[in-house]
N, C-alpha and C positions, 0 to 999 in steps of 0.2 A: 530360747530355742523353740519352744511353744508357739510359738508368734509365726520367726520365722517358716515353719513347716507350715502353717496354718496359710501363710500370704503367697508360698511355693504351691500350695496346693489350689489354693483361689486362681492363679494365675493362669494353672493348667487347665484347669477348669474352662478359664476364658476363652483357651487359647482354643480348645478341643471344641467351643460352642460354634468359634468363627470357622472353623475348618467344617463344620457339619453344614455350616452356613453358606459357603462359597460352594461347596460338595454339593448342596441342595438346588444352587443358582444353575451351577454346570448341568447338573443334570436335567434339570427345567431344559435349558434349553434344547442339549442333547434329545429330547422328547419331542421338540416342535421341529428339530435339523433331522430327524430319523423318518418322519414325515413322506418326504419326500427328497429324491438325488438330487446332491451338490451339480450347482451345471453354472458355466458363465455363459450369461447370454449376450451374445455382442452383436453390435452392429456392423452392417456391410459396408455402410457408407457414413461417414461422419458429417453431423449435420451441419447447416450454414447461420442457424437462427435458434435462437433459445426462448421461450417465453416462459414466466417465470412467475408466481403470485402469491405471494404469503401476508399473514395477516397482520406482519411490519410494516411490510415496505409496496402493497400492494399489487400492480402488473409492472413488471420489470422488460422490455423486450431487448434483445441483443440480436444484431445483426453482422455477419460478414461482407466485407465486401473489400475484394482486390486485396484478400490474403490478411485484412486486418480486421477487428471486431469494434463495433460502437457500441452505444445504448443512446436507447430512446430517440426518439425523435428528433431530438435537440443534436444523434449523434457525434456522442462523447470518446472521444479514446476510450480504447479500454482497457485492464491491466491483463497484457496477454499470458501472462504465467498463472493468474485469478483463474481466465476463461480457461488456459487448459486444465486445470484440474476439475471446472465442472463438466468438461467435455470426458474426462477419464470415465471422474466417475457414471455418464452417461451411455458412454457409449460399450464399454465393458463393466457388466455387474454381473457379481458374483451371488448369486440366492443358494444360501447356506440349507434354505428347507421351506416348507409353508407351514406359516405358526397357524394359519386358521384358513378354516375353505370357505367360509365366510367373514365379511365383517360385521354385518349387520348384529345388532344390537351389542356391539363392541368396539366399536370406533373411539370411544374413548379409553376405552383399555389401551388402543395401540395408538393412538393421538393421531385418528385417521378422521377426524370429525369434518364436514366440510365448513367449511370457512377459518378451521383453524388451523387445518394440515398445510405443508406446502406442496402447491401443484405446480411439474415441469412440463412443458410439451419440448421436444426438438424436432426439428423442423431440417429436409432440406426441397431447394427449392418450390415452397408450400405446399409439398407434400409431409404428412405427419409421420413421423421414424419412433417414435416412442412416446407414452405418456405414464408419466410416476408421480404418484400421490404418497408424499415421504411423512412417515409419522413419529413416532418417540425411537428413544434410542434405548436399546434394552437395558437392562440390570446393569450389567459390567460396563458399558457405555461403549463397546466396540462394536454393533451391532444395530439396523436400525430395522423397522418393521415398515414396508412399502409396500403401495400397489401399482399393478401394473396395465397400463391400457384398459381402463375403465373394467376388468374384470374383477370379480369378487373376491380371491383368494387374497390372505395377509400374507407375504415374504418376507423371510426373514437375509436380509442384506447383509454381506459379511464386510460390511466397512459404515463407521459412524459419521453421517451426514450434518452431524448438530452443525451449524454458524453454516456449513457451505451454501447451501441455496437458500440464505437469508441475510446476505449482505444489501447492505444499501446503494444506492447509487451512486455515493461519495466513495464508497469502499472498493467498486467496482471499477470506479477509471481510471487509468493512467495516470501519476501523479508523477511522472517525468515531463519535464519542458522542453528539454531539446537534452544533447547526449555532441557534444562536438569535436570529440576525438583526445584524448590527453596527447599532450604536445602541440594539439593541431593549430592552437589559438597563435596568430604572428601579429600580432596590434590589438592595444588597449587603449582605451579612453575612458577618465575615470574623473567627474564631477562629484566634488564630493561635499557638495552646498557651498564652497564657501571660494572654492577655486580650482583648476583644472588643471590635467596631466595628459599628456600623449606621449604614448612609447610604442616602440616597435624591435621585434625579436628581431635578435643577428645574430648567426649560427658563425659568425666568424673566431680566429682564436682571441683567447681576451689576455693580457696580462694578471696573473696571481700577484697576490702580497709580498711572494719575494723573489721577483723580479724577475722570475722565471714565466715560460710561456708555457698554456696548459690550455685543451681544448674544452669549450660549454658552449652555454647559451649566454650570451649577454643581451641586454636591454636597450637600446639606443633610445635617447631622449628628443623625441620631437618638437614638444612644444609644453610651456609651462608657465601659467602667470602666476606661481605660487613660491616665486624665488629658490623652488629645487636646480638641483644641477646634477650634471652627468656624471660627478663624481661624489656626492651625495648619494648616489641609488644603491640601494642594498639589492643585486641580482638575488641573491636566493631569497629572501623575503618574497619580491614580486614573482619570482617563477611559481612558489609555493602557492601565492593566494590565485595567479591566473589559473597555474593549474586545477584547484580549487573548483573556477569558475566556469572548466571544463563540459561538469554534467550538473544538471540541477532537476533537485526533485521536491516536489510542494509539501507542506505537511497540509494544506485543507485549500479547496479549492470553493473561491466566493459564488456566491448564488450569482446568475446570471444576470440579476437586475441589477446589481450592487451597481453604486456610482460613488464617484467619490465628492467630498466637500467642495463645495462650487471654488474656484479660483486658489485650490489647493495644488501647490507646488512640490515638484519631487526634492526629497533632502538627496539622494544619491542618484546618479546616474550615471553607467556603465554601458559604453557602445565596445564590441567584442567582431573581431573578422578574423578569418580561417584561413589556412591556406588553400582548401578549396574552395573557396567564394563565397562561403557562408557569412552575415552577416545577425548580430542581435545584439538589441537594445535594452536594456535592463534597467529599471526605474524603481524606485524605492519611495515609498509616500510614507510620514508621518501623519496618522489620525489620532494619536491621543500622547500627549505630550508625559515624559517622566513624572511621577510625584511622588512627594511624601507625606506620609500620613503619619495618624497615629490610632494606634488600637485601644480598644477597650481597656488594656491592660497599662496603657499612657506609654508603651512602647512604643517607639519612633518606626515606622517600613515603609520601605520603597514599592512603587508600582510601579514597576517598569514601563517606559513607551510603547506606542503600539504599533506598527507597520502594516500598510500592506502593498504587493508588490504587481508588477506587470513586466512582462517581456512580450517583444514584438513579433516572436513564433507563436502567439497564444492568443485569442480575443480574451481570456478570461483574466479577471485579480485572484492575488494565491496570497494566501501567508507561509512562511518559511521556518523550521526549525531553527533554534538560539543559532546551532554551528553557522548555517546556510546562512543567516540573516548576517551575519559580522561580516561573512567573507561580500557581501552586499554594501552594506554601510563600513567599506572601510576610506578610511582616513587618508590621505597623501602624507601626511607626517610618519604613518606607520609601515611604509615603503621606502625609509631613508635608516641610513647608518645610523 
């Protein structure tokens, strides 16, 4: 009983330290918000160019143009739900108080150091709308300490900026390929290394299994040197994978220089047309063939093959998540009863 009151009493103990401890944080800050008046300061005009520099990923520039956003030079899509939240948080900031009217000889207090802080300009047409030098993020992590347009005062930010304006330029673009409507796809062609398929949607009524007539989609078989037949075709299987093949999105997009193995041939290849005139090409390359090994432990493992991929809406090669990759590399056998 001893014991126990002894471990009840330790605990309270603990518990009353943290509470003096969080008490203590709050109040800190409460001391640098009391400073000076909560205010948002927003902008009039939202800008069309971002420039961007931290001590990751170096000069990042982003440009608008014709309602859509790039990067850099090379003019990359961009991920436009990425760029609006750093447009948020740029263009309306909320400054909670100033932690300090100066930085000087405290820059590393607030992680305002130059060359290690990150510095935003935004920009519209080249004229400059704002300049934030974004530093650590307080105690509790909701809060961040910045400056503003080269003047001295620390602000305390009432939203944490950590990871936002320190993505990379992988992080930053677009990693959709095209987007072609669900449903919209009316013709498939599908090489799939070893023999070929052609179908095309018919919205006419089909026959059910019992014998009755029931309206869908069915698949009409155009052309096939792989001994399928038109009553071999499992409808819902292929509606499922074309639909599938709808929208695609990359998991990593290849450096620009990437080439691939000289006289290297695609294992799959998928040509895709819309009903409104859209056309794309879809190719699948093996660069490193399945294997097994064995580990240190004389356990037997597989290392999976390695892909990488190209469509005709893109100059660039992408690799694909596991899902995305099958529905790529599928099979004509797995499109049959």
């Amino acid at each position: 009983m001893a014991e126990n009151k002894s471990f009840k009493s330790y605990r309270k103990l603990i518990l009353c330290i943290l509470i003096l401890l969080f008490a203590g944080i709050y109040a800190f800050q409460l001391v640098f918000t009391g400073k000076s008046k909560q205010e948002t300061l927003t902008l009039k005009e939202s800008p069309d160019s971002l420039l961007i520099t931290s001590p990751a990923n170096g000069q990042i520039k982003l440009q608008k143009e014709n309602d859509s956003w790039f990067i850099g030079e090379q003019k990359y899509p961009a991920d436009s739900d990425v760029i609006q939240r750093l447009l948020d948080s740029i263009v309306n900031m909320k400054i909670l108080g100033t932690a300090s009217s100066s930085s000087q000889d405290e820059e590393s207090r607030y992680g305002l150091v130059q060359g290690q802080a990150v510095e935003v300009e935004a920009y519209l047409e080249n004229k400059l709308l704002r300049k934030i030098k974004i530093g650590k993020s307080t105690a509790t992590g909701g809060q961040t300490y910045i400056q503003l347009d080269s003047k001295p005062q620390v602000y305390l930010l009432g939203e944490s900026l950590d990871g936002l304006f320190t993505k990379s330029v992988d992080e930053l673009r677009n990693k959709a390929v095209y987007d072609l409507g669900q449903g919209n796809i009316i013709s498939v062609k599908l090489d799939d290394g070893s023999s070929e398929l052609s179908l095309e949607k018919d919205f006419s009524a089909v026959d059910s299994s019992d014998g009755e007539t029931e309206s869908g989609v069915n698949w009409k078989l155009l052309s096939s040197n792989s001994g399928v037949k038109q009553e071999s075709l499992d409808k819902d299987k292929i509606t499922a994978w074309v639909n599938g093949l709808a929208f695609l999105r990359v998991s990593k997009w290849m450096e620009d220089n990437y080439a691939l193995p000289q006289e290297l041939l695609p294992s799959n290849t998928i040509e895709l047309k819309t009903a409104d005139g859209k056309s794309v090409i879809l190719q699948a390359y093996l660069t490193k063939a399945e294997e097994n090994t064995t580990d240190e432990n004389g356990e037997e493992k597989t290392v999976p093959a390695e892909y990488v991929f190209k469509a005709s809406l893109s100059p660039y090669y992408f690799t694909l998540s596991a899902s995305s990759q099958g529905k790529l590399l599928k099979a004509i056998s797995e499109l049959t009863k």
